[in-house]
N, C-alpha and C positions, 0 to 999 in steps of 0.2 A: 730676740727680734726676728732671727730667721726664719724659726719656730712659726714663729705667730702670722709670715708673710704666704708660710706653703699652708697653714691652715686656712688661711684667707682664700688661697687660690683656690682650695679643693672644696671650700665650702660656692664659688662665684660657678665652679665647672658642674658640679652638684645641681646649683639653680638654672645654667643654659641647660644642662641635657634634660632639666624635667619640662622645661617650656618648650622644649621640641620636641615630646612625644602628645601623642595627641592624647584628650583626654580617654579616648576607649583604648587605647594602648594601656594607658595608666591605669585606667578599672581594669582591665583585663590582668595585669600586673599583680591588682593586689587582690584577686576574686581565687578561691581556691578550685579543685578541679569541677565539682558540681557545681557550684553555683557557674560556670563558666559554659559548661554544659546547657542549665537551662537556659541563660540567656543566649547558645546556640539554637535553642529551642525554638524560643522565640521570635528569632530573627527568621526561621526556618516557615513557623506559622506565620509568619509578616509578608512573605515571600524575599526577603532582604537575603537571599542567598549568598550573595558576596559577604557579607556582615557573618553568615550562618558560618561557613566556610572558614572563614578567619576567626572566631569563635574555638571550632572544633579544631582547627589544626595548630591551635594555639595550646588543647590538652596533649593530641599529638607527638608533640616537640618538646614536651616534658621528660625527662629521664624517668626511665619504669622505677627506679629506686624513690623519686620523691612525688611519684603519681602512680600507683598501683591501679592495677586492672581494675579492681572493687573500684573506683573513684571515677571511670567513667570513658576509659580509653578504646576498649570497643565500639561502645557505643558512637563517639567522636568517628571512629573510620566509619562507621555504618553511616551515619549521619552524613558525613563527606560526601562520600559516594552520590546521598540521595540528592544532597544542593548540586553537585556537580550535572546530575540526572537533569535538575530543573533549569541549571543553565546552560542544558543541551551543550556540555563540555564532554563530550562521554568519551575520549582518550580518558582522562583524567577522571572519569567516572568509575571506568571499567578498568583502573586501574586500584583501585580506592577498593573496588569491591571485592575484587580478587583478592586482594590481602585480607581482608575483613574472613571470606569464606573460608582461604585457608589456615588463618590464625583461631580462628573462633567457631569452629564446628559446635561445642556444645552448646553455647548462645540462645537465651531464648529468641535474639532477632533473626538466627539463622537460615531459616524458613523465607522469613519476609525477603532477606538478601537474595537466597533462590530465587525467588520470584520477579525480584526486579534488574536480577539477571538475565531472564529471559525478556524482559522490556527493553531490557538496553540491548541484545542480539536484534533485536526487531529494527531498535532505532538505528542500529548501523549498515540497516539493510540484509541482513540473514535472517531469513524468515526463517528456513530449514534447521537453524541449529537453535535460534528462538522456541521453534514448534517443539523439538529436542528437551530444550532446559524446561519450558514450561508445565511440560507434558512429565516431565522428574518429580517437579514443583507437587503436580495433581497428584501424583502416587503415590508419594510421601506425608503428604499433607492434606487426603481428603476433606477432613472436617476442619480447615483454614479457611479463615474469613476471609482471603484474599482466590480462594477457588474460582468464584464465578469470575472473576478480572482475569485470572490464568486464562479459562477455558476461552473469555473472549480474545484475549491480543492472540490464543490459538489459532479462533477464526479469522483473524484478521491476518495470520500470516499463510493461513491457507487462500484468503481471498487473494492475496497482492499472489502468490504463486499461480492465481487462476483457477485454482480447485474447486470449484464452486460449488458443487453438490457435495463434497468434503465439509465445505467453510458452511454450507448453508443448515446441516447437520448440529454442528456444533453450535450455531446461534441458536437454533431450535430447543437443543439442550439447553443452555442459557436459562431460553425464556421458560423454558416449564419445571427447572428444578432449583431455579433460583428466583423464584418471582419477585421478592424479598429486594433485591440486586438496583444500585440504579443504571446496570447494565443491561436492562432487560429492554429497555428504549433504545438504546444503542444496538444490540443486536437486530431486533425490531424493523430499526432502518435499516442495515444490513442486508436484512432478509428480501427486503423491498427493492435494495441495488441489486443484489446478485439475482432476482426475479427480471427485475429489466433488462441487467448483463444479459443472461440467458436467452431472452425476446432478441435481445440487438445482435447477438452469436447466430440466432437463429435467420434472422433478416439478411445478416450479411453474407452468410449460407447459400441463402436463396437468391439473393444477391448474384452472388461468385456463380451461382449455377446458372441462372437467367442470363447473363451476359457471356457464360459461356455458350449458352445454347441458341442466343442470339448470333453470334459469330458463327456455330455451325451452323444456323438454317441460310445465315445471309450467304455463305461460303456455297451452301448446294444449290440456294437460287441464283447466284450468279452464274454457275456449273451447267445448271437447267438451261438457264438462259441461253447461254451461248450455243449446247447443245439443239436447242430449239432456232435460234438463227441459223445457225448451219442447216439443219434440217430442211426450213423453207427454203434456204436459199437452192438445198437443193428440188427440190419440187420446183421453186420458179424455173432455173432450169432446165429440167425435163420437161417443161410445160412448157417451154420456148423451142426445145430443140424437137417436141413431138409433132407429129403431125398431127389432122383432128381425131381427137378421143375417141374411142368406143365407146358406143352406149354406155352410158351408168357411170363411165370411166371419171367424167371428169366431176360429177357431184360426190361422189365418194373419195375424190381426192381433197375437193374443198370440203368434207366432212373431217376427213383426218386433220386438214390443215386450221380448222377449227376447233379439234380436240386438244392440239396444241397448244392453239392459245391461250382455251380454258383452264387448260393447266396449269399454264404460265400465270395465267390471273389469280389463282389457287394460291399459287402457290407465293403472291406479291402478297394476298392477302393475310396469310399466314406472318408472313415476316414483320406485316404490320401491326397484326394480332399481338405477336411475340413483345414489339418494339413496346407496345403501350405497356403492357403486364412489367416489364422493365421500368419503365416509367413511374408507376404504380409503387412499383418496390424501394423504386430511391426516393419516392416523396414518404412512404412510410418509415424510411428509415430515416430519412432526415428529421422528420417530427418523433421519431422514437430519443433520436441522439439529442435534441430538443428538448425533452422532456427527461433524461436523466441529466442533460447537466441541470437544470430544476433543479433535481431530485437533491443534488450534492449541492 
């Protein structure tokens, strides 16, 4: 009777814990290591990353004794990495992938992990060691399908560094030895920002330098100026404290005191000159800054 009461109970705990896993826990249970693979696959091509993810680190967590490497354990960390990649978790990306790299150097996906090595340097903001890994990537792996994608997130961490005749270089490359690519649109635009970058580099240029030299001319017309007041004031006074002029004396004083002024007026006009050409430059550069955010 005992007997027959603990078989009752183990048979009742048997049926709660299968009703509390969920049904893709249970497939996943009874799916051996590839079939568990593909439908990581799957989930992967679905965009179901999370789904992907728990999939693959479902082979993961298998002991190497009843999941051997041949069944699909590589694969599952490479895999990891990429879902992690896709839901922009890249701690956990770029952690996935370093064990992959350095557990699996002979791998035929070895190559590709390279490479999205260098994608994930990029996305965490180092372009410089990006440029680094991806530029290993092209050396190693010239004739890799994935080449033209290296060379461009190349340009694109030359671009975000500013480099621009570097970065504008490399899209060029791109577009003439990879026609084939559908990176060749992408660079393309590229070409087209770092064309305007350059215009807007140069405006602002011109910019910094007009307003500098606005500042200096206003700075020696005001200099003038006062020099010039002084000056008449002193002629008015000699002109009060003289007696009457000599001959010729006093139209050649109002000659000079007329040269003055024209200078003065010279030199208002100049600064107004200056003032517009300034003017000129910030409405060009306004419609420049206008037109590349367009562009993006």
């Amino acid at each position: 009777m005992r007997c027959r009461s603990v078989g009752v109970f183990l048979f009742v705990t048997a049926c709660l814990f299968m009703a509390a896993a969920s049904p893709a826990e249970l497939s996943a249970q009874n799916m051996n290591g590839p079939a568990r693979l593909r439908e990581g696959l799957s989930h992967f091509r679905d965009r179901r990353y999370r789904e992907a993810v728990a999939s693959f680190r479902s082979i993961i967590a298998d002991s190497q004794e009843s999941f051997p490497e041949a069944e699909g354990r590589p694969e599952a960390h490479y895999w990891t990495a990429r879902s992690y990649l896709a839901l922009n978790m890249l701690d956990d990306a770029e952690r996935a992938l370093e064990y992959f790299l350095a557990s699996y150097s002979a791998h035929p996906l070895y190559p590709d992990a390279l490479y999205h090595k260098g994608r994930l340097l990029l996305l965490q903001d180092e372009p410089e060691n990006a440029i680094l890994a991806l530029g290993d990537f092209v050396a190693r792996y010239p004739a890799h399908e994935l080449v033209a994608n290296a060379l461009f997130w190349v340009g694109e961490s030359l671009y975000s560094l500013g480099q621009l005749d570097d970065a504008a270089r490399v899209f060029e490359k791109v577009r003439k030895e990879y026609p084939a690519s559908f990176r060749v649109s992408e660079a393309g635009y590229r070409l087209s920002l770092i064309e305007f970058k350059k215009r807007e580099n140069e405006l602002l240029r011109l910019l910094k330098w007009s307003h500098e030299e606005t500042l200096r001319v206003t700075e020696e017309f005001e200099r003038r100026e006062k020099a010039y007041e002084q000056a008449i004031s002193v002629y008015q006074r000699r002109l009060s404290a003289a007696g009457p002029p000599a001959p010729g004396a006093e139209a050649r004083e109002e000659a000079d005191l007329a040269g003055l002024y024209r200078d003065l007026e010279n030199r208002r006009k100049l600064l107004e000159a200056k003032a517009e050409a300034l003017a000129v430059k910030e409405a060009l550069l306004e419609a420049m800054s206008r037109q590349l955010n367009q562009q993006e």
